[in-house]
C-alpha positions in Angstrom: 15.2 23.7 23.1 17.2 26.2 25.0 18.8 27.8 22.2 15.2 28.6 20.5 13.8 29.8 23.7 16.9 32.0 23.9 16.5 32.9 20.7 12.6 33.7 20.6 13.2 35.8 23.7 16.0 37.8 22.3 13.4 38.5 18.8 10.5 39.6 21.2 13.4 42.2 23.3 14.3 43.4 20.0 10.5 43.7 18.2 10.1 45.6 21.9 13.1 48.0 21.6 12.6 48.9 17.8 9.0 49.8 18.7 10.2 52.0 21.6 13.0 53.5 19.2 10.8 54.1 16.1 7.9 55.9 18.6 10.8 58.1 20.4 12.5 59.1 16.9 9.2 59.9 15.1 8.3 62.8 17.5 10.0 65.4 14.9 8.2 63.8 11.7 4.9 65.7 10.3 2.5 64.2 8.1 0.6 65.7 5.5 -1.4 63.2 4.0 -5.3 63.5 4.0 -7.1 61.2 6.8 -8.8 57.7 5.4 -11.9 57.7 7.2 -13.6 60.9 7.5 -14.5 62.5 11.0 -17.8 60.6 11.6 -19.4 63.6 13.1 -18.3 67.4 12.4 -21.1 69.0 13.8 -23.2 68.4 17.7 -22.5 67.3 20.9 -19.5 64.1 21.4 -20.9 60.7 21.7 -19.6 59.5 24.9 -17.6 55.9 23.7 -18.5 52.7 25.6 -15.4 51.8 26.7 -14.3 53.9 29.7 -11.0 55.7 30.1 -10.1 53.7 33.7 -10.9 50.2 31.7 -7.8 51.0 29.7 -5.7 52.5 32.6 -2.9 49.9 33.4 0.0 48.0 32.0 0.0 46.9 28.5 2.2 44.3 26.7 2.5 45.8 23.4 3.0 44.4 19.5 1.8 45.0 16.1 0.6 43.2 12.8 -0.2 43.9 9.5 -1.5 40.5 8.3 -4.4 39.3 10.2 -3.5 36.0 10.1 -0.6 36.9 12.6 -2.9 38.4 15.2 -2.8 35.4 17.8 1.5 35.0 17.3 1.7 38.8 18.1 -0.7 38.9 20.9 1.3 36.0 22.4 4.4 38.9 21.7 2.9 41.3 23.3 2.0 39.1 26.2 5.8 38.3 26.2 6.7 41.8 26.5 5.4 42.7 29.8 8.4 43.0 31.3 9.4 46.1 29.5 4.7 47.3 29.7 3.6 50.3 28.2 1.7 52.1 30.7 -1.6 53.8 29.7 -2.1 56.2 32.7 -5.4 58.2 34.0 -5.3 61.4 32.4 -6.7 64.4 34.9 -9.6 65.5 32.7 -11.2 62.0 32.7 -9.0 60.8 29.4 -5.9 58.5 29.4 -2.3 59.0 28.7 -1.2 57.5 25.5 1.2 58.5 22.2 0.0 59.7 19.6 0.8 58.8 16.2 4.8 60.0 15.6 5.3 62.2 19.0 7.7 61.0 21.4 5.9 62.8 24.2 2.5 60.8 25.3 -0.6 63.2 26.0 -4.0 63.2 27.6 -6.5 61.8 25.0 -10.1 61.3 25.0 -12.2 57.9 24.1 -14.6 59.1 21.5 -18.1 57.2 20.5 -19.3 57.7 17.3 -22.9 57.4 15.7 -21.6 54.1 13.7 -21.3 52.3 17.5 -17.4 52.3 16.8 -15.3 53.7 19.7 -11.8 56.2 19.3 -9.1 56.8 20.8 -7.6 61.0 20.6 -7.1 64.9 21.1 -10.5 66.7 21.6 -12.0 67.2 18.5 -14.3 64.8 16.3 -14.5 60.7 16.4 -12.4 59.2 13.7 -10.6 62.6 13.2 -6.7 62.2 11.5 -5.3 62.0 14.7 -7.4 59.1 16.2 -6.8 55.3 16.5 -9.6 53.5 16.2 -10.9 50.5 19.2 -11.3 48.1 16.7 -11.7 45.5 19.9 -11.2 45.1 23.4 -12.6 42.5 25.7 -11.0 43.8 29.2 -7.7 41.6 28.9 -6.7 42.5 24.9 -6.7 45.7 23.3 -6.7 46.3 19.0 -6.3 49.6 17.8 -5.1 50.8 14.7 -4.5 55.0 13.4 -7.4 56.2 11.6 -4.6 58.2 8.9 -3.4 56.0 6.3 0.4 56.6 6.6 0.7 56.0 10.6 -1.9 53.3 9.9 0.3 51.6 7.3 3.5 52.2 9.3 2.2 51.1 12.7 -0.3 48.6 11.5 -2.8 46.8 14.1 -1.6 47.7 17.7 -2.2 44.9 20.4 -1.8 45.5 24.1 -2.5 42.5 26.2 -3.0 43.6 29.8 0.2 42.7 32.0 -1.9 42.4 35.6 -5.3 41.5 36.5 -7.6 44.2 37.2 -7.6 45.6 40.5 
């Protein structure tokens, strides 16, 4: 029994520090490749989102899936990684502080609404635009997103952050 808790914990440090490796290294990478869901609105005012940014300000456990099968293991891996949180921060126009797909440096983003109800996460510009991640839920204590362009989207997958603290 100790040898497979020993072992699980060393596999969740290590899914932790390739994660933080692979976002560090990518900041020099630039993609090319044509978004997979179009900008929902190019033209008009921005649809506020209905998640706000200081619901999301905090510290996250973090994993990822692919299958969705695997969605409750990895949120119990993200859970496990609280130790090491990623740390969404306020940003100081009213956004949060997050990575973006490949960069190594996080940045002040914006949450998004869009006319479809769906809710983004990214640099100013229109919802669902090849930069954004899309909310695909949140319920306070789990976040899903997952990277509107097909390439981060395949390389990143579903991102889970499962909130380290309880709200203040």
């Amino acid at each position: 029994m100790v040898r497979s808790r020993s072992a699980r914990g060393v596999a969740n440090l290590g899914m932790a520090s390739a994660l933080t490796i692979f976002l560090g290294a990518c900041g020099s990478m630039s993609l090319t490749s044509s978004p997979t869901v179009a900008p929902e609105s190019g033209v008009g005012p921005e649809m506020p989102a209905t998640i706000r940014a200081d619901e999301l300000v905090g510290r996250w456990g973090l994993a990822s899936y692919q299958n969705p099968n695997d969605r409750a293991r990895t949120e119990a891996a993200a859970r496990a990684q609280c130790k090491q949180p990623y740390v969404i921060a306020a940003g100081t126009s009213g956004g949060v502080v997050m990575h973006l797909a490949d960069q190594a440096t996080p940045q002040e983003l914006r949450l998004k609404g869009s006319s479809s109800g769906k809710n983004y996460i990214g640099p100013p510009g229109p919802a669902g635009g090849e930069q954004d991640r899309e909310i695909v839920s949140f319920d306070g204590r789990v976040l899903v997103t997952r990277f509107t362009e097909k390439d981060a989207a395949t390389r990143y997958g579903n991102m889970v952050y499962v909130r380290c603290a309880p709200r203040a």
